[in-house]
N, C-alpha and C positions, 0 to 999 in steps of 0.2 A: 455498325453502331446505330440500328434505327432507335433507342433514345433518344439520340440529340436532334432528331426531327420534331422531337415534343416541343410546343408554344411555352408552357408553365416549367417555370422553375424554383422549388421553394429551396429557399435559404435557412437555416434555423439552428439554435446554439443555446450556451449561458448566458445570462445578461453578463457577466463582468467581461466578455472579450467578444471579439470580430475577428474572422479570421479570412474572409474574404471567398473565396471561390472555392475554401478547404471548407466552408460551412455549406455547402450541396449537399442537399437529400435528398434531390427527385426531383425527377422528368413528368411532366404530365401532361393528358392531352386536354386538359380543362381545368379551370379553375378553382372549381368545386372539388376535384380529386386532390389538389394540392392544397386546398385549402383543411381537406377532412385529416390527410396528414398533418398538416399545422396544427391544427387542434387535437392533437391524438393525444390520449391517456393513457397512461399505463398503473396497475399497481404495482404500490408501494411492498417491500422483502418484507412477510412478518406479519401485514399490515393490510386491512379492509380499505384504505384511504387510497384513492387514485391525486395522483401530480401529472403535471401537463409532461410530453417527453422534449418539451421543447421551452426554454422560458424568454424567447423571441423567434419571430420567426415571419418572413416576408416571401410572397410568390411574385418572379420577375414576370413579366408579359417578353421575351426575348423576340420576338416582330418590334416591339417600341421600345423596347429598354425602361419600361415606367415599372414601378412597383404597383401592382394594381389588388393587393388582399396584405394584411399583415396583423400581427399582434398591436397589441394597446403598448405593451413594453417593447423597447428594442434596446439592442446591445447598449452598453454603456458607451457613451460620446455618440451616437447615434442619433442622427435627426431623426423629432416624432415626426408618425406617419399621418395622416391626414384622416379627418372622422368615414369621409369617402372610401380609405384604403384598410380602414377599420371594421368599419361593416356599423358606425355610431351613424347619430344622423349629424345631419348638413349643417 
């Protein structure tokens, strides 16, 4: 299983639920990779319009246990993340 040697792990779902460790979408070896997932778009059936594929979404640091990149939204009952963990400023 050399995935779970990766440092980055992005979490990411619906805002209406959290589903815990069933919300994993990826191993990564950097933060920037997990994060261009986070951010991914995809189009819209039909439709010229792109939607995020993700509408929360957090990359764990798994050396620190910290959330170190995430969405501005996160799941519903979910503590916001911090301007730092946002990529906002300070």
């Amino acid at each position: 299983m050399p995935e779970a040697a990766k440092r980055y792990w992005l979490f990411g779902g619906e805002c209406y639920y959290a589903a815990g460790l069933h919300d994993g979408r990826g191993m990564y070896d950097t933060i920037a990779e997990a994060v261009a997932e986070g951010t991914r778009q995809r189009g819209v059936s039909g439709s010229a319009r792109l939607r995020d594929v993700y509408e929360w979404w957090h990359v764990v640091d798994i050396a620190t246990g910290n959330i170190v990149a995430g969405s501005e939204s996160q799941a519903y009952g979910a503590a916001a993340l911090t301007p730092e963990q946002t990529g906002g400023e300070t």
